[in-house]
C-alpha positions in Angstrom: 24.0 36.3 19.8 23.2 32.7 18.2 23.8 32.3 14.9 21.7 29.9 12.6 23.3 27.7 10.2 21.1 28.5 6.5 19.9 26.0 4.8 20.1 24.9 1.2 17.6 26.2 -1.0 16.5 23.3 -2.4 15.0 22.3 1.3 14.1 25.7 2.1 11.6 25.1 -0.6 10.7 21.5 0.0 7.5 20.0 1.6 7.0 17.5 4.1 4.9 14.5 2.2 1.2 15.8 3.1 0.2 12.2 3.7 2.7 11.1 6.4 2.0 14.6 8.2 -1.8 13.7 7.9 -1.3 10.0 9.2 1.2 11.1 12.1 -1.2 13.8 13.4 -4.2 11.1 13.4 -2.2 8.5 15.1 -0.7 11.9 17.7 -4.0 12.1 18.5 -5.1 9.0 18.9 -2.6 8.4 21.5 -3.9 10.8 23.4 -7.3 9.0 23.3 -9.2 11.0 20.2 -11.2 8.6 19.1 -9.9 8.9 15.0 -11.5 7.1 12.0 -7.6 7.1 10.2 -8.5 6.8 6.4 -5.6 8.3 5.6 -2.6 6.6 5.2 -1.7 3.9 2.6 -0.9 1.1 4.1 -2.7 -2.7 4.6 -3.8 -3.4 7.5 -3.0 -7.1 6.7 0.1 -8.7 8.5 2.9 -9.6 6.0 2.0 -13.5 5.7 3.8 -15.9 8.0 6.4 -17.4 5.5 7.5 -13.9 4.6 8.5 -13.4 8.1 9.6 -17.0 8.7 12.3 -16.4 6.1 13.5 -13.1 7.4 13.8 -15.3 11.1 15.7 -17.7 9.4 17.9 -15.2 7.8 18.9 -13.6 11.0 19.5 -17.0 12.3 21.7 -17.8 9.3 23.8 -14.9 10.1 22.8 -13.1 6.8 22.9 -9.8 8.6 26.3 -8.0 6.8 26.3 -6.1 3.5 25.4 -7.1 0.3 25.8 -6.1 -3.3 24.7 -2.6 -3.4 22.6 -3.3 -5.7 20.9 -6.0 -4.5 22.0 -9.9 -3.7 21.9 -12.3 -6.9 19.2 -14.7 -6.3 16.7 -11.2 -5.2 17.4 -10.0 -8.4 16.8 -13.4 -10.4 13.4 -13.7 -8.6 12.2 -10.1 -9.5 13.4 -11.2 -13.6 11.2 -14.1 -12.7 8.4 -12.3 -11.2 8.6 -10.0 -14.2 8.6 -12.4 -17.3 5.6 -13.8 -15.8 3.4 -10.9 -15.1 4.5 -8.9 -17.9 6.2 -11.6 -20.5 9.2 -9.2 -20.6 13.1 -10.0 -20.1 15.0 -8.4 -18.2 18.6 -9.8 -17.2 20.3 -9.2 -13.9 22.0 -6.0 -14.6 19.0 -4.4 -15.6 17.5 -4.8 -12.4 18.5 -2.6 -9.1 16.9 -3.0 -5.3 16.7 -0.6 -3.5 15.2 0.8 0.1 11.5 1.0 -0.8 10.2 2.0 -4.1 10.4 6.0 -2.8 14.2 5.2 -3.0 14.0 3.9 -6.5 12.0 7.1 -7.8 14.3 9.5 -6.5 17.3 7.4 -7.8 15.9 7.6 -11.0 15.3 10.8 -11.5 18.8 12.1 -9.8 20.6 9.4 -12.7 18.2 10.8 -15.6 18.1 14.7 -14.7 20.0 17.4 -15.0 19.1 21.3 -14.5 15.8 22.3 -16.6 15.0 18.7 -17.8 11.1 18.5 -18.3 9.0 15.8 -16.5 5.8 15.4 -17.1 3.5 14.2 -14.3 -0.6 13.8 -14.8 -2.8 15.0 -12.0 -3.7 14.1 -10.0 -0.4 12.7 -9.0 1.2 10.7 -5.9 2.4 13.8 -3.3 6.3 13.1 -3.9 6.4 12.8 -7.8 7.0 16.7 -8.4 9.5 16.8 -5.2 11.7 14.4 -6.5 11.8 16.1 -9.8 12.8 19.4 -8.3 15.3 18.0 -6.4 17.0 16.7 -9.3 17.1 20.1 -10.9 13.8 19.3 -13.1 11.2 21.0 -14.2 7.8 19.4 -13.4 5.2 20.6 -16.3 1.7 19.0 -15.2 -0.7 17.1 -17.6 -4.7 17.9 -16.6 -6.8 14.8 -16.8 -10.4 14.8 -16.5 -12.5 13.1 -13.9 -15.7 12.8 -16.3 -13.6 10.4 -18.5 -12.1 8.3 -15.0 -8.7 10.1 -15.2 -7.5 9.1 -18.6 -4.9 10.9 -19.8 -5.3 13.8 -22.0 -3.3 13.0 -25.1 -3.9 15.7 -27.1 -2.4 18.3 -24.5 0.5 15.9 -23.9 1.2 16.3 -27.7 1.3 19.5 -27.7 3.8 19.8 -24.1 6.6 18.0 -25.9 9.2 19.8 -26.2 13.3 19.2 -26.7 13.5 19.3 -23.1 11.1 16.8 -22.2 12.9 14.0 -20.7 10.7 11.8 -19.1 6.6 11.4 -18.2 5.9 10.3 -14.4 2.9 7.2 -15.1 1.1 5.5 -12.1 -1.5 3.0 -12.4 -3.8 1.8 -10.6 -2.7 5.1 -9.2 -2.6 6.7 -6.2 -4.7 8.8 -5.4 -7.2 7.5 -7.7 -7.4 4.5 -8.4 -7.8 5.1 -12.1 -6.0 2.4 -15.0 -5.1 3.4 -18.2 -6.4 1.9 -20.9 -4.1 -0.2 -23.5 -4.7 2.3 -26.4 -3.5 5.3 -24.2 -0.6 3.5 -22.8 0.4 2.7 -26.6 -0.2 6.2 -27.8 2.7 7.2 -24.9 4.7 4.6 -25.8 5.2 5.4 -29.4 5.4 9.3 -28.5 8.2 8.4 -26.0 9.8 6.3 -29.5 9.4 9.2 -31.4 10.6 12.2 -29.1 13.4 10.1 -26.9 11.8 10.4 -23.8 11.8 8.0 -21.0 8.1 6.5 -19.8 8.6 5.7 -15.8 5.9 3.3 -14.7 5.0 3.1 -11.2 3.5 0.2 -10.8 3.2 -0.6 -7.0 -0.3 -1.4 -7.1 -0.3 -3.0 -9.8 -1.2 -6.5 -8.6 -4.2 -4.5 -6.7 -6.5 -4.5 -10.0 -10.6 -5.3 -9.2 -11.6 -6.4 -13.3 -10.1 -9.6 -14.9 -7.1 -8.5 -16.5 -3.8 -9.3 -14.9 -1.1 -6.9 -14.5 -0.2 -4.8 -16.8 2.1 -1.7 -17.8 3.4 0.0 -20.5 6.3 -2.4 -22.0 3.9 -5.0 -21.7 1.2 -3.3 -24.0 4.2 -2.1 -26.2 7.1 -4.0 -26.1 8.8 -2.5 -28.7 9.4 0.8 -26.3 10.7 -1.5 -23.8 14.1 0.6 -24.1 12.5 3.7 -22.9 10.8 2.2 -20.1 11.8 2.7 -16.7 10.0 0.2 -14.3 9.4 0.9 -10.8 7.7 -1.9 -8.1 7.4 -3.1 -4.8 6.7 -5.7 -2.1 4.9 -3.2 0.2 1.2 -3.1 -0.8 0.9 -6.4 -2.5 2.6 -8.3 0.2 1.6 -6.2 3.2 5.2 -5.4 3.8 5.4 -1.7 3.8 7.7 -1.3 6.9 10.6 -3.8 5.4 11.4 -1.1 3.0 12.6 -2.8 -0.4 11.3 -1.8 -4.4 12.7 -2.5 -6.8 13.9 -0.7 -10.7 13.7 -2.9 -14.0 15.0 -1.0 -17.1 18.1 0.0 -19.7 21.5 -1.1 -18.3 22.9 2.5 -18.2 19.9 3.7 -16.1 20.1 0.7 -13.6 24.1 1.1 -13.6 23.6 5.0 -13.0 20.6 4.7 -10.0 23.3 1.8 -8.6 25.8 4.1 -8.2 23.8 7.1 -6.8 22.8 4.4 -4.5 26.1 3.3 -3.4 26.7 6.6 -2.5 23.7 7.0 -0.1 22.2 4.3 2.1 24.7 1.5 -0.1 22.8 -1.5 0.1 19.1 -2.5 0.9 18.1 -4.3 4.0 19.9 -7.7 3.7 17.2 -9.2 5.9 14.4 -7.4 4.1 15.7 -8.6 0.9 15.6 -12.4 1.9 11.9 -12.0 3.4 11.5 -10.1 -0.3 12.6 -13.3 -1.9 9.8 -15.8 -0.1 7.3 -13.7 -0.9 8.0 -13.3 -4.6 9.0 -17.0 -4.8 6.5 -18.4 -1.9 2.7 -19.2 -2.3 0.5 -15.8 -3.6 -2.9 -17.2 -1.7 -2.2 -14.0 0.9 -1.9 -11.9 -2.5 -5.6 -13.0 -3.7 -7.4 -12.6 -0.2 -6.0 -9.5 0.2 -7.5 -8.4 -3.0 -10.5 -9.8 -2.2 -11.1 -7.7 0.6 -9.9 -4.8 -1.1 -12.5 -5.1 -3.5 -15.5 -5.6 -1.4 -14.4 -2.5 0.8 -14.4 -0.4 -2.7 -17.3 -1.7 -3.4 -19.1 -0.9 0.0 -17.1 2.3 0.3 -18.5 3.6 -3.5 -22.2 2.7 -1.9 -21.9 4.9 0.7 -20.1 7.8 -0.9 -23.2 7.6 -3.7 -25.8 7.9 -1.5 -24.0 11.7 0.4 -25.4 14.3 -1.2 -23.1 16.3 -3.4 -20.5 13.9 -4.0 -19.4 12.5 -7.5 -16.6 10.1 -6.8 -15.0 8.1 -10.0 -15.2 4.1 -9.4 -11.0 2.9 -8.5 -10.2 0.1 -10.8 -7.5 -1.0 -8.7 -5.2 0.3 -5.2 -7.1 1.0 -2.5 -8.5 4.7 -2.5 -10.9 6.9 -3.4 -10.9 10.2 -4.5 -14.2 12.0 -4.4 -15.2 15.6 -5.1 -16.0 17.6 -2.0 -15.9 20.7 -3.9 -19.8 21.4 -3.7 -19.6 22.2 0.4 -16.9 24.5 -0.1 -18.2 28.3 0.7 -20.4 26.4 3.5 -19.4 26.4 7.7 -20.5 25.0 10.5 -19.8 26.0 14.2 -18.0 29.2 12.5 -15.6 27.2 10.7 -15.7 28.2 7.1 -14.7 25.5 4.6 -13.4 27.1 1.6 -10.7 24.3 0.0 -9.5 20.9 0.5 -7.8 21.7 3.8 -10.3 23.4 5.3 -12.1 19.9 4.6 -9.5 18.2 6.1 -9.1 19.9 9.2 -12.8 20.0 9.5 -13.4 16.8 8.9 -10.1 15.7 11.7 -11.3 18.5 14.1 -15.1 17.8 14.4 -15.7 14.5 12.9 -12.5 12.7 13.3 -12.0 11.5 10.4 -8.8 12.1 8.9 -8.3 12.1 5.1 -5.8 14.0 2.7 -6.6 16.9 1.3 -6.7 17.2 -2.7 -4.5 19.7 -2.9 -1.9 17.6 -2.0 -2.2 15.7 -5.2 -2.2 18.6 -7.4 -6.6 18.9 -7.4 -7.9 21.3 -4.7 -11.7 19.9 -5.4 -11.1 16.3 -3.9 -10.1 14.3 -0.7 -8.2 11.3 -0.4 -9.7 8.4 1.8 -8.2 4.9 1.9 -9.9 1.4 2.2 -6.7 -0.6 3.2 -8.6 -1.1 6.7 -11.1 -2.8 8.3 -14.5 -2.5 6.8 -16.1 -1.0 10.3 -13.6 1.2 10.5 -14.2 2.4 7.0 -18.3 2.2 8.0 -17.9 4.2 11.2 -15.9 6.6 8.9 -18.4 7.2 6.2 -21.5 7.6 9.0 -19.6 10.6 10.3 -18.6 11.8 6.6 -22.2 12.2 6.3 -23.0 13.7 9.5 -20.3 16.2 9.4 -21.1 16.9 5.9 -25.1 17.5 6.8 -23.8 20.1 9.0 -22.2 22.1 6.5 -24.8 24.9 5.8 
């Protein structure tokens, strides 16, 4: 008789990210020759730019390939001050600042140095997939904030008001966000910031798109548009989308010493250090020329707006215009309680297997992000991908009766 080693509860209960499991079936069957339209995975189709991948060369060249500082090497940590104060016009010095293996790593950091058992978090939805997961493994308690679609996503301040509690330690912010594409406005990002003043909570901003914005603002996040909160403020960033560099693996964490000295040493305890090569490539393209940045952007924004066109002109569709990253989220909710070929859609993953199974377009379901009436496509690919994509949207769609 075999015996079968249990597993700890908090796994037991835990849920594969819906958007890698969406993104790895796609590309299963597309290596078995299914012709799939993949809108669903967030990640550039851009190549990290040549002097990126010229200085991670030369580091392996130069032998930098040992350990460093767990929390990231010196002059890495100087440029990301750097890269701050300008964006932003805030200061932060060198121990305020952690790198770590991708900005997933710096989240969950964060919350296991912040949580303990029952701690609050408040997250809005729609929300990225991982936000309540990371919470939960911490020992928090996620407690979601509704936003509404007819107002673009902004966040619903009265209700958050009224969710504060003593036990509310920090609110989860994302913008641009995933899956959305939905910015916050100044006024609302204030309003937080001088509830997080009043009630001692900690704001963590997730800003990994936010050099991905389509109107002629810069970037922006909350310490910006209220400095004076700067002490509640936990900063979380990247080089993946705005560099094309998703598969080097390094983000970053600006914020109060004892939260970046805390995440440092959860770190040291897990993977130790980032990527030593990743983190000179990290370097060149903070410090190096930002042309790749702009073009990127630029094409970006011309396959939102050809992507909006054709998601306007589908019948039953209301999708809110992204203001920055590269998705949309539209509302499929008006087919649901249709079927074709027998195959009854009646929620967001009924859409999405519909839509891999007889179209071959694969998206994420809504549900995923906390909002069953929606599914998340991306633009971060070529545009006749994403036309070939949205002529069989429509088709499949027509056939729902």
């Amino acid at each position: 008789m075999s015996w079968t080693l249990p597993l700890a509860e908090r796994v037991r209960n835990l849920k594969p990210s819906p958007t890698l499991a969406v993104d790895t079936k796609a590309k299963t069957l597309k290596a078995q020759g299914v012709d799939i339209i993949n809108l669903s995975a967030g990640e550039p189709d851009f190549d990290t730019p040549e002097h990126i991948k010229e200085a991670a060369i030369k580091a392996i060249r130069d032998g930098f390939t040992k350990y460093t500082p767990v929390g990231g090497i010196p002059e890495l940590k100087e440029a990301i001050a750097a890269k701050i104060e300008q964006d932003y016009k805030l200061t932060y010095r060198s121990e305020q600042i952690m790198v770590s293996t991708g900005g997933k790593q710096v989240l969950y950091n964060v919350a296991q140095a912040i949580l303990d058992p029952g701690d609050e978090v408040i997250i809005p939805v729609p929300y990225w997939v991982s936000y309540p997961a990371m919470v939960e493994l911490a020992g928090g308690k996620v407690r979601f904030l509704p936003s509404d679609p007819d107002k673009n996503f902004a966040l619903d301040l009265m209700a958050l008001g009224s969710m504060l509690t003593s036990g509310t330690k920090a609110i989860i912010l994302n913008s641009p966000s995933n899956p959305t594409g939905a910015v916050y406005s100044r006024d609302d990002l204030k309003t937080v910031a001088d509830l997080a003043v009043e009630h001692n909570f900690v704001v963590i901003t997730d800003d990994i798109y936010d050099q991905i914005r389509f109107g002629n603002e810069g970037p922006e996040n909350i310490a910006s548009v209220a400095p004076e909160a700067q002490d509640h403020v936990v900063v979380v960033n990247g080089v993946s989308k705005t560099y094309a560099m998703t598969g080097w693996r390094i983000g970053y964490l600006a914020g109060p010493k004892a939260v970046v000295k805390a995440a440092t040493k959860i770190q040291s305890q897990s993977t130790s250090n980032p990527n030593s090569i990743a983190q000179k490539a990290t370097l060149a393209a903070l410090t190096g020329p930002q042309d790749g940045v702009l073009k990127m952007k630029q094409a970006f924004f011309e396959r939102k707006n050809y992507i909006m066109e054709r998601l306007r002109a589908i019948p039953g569709i209301s999708c809110v215009e992204p203001k920055g990253a590269f998705y949309v989220f539209p509302d499929l909710s008006s087919y649901y309680g249709k079927e074709a070929s027998g195959q009854k859609i009646n929620d967001s993953l009924d859409m999405a297997d519909y839509l891999l199974e007889k179209a071959q377009i694969a998206g994420v379901p809504g549900v995923a992000f906390g909002d069953n009436r929606f599914m998340r496509f991306s633009y971060a690919t070529d545009l006749s991908i994403i036309q070939e994509g949205m002529d069989r949207l429509s088709a499949a769609l027509s056939n729902l009766k």
